[in-house]
C-alpha positions as CSV (number, residue, x, y, z in Angstrom):
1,X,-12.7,0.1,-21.1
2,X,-14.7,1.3,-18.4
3,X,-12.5,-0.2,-15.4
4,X,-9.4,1.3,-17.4
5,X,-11.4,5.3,-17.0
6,X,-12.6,4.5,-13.4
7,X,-9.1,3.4,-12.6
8,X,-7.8,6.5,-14.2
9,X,-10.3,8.6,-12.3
10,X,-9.9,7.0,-8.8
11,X,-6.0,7.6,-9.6
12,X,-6.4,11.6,-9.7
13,X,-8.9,12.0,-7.0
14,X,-6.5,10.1,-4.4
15,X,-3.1,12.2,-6.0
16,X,-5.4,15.7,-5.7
17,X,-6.6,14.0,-1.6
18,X,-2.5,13.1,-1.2
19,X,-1.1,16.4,-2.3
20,X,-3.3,18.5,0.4
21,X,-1.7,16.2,2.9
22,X,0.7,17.6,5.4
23,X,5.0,16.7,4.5
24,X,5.2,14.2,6.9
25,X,1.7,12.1,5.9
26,X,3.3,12.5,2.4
27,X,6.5,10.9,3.5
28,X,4.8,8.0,5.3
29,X,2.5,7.0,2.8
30,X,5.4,7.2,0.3
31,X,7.2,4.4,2.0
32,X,3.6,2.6,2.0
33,X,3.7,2.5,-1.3
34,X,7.7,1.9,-1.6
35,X,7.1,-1.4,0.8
36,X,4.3,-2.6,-1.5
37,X,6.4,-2.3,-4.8
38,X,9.4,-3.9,-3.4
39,X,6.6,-6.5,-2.1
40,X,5.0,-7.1,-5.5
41,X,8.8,-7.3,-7.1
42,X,10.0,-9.9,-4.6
43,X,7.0,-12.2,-4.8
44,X,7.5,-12.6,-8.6
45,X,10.9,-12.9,-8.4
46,X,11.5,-16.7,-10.1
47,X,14.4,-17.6,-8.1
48,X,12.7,-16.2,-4.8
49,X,13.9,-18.6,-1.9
50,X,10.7,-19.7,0.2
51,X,11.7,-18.7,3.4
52,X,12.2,-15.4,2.3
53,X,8.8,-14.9,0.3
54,X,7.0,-16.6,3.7
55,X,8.7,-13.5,5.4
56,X,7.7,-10.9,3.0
57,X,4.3,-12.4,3.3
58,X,4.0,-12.0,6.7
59,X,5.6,-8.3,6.9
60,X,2.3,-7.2,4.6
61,X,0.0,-9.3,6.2
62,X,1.1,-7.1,9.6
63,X,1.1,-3.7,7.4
64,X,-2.3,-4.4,5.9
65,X,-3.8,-5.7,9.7
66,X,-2.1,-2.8,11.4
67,X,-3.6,-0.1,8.3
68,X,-7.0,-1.8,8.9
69,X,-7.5,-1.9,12.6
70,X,-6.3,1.7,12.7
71,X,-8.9,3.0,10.2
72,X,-11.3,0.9,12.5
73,X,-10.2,2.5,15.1
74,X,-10.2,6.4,13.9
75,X,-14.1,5.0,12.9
76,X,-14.9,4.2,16.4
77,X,-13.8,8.1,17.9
């Protein structure tokens, strides 16, 4: 029960933190989150053809590398 309330908390912090951000942040991260979904609905889908799930798999791999090294890098400045 208490993973369920920190989730739920954690979930209002980071919508109040999104909504201050400027229109075109708001946009971007939208389609972050749009590219996950269709991610997480693709990889479960049972007649998924390989090829095509080792292609989604490497399309995240690059967003989450690229989302990581540029946080590392806006650490660095």
């Amino acid at each position: 029960m208490d993973i369920i309330k920190l989730g739920l908390v954690a979930g209002e912090v980071l919508s109040k933190a999104l909504d201050q951000l400027p229109t075109h942040d708001q946009r971007q991260l939208n389609e972050f989150f749009k590219f996950l979904d269709k991610y997480h609905e693709e990889i479960r889908r049972k007649d998924a053809d390989f090829d095509d799930l080792l292609a989604w798999h490497s399309r995240h791999k690059l967003l989450l590398d690229t989302v990581i090294a540029e946080i590392a890098r806006t650490r660095k400045k």
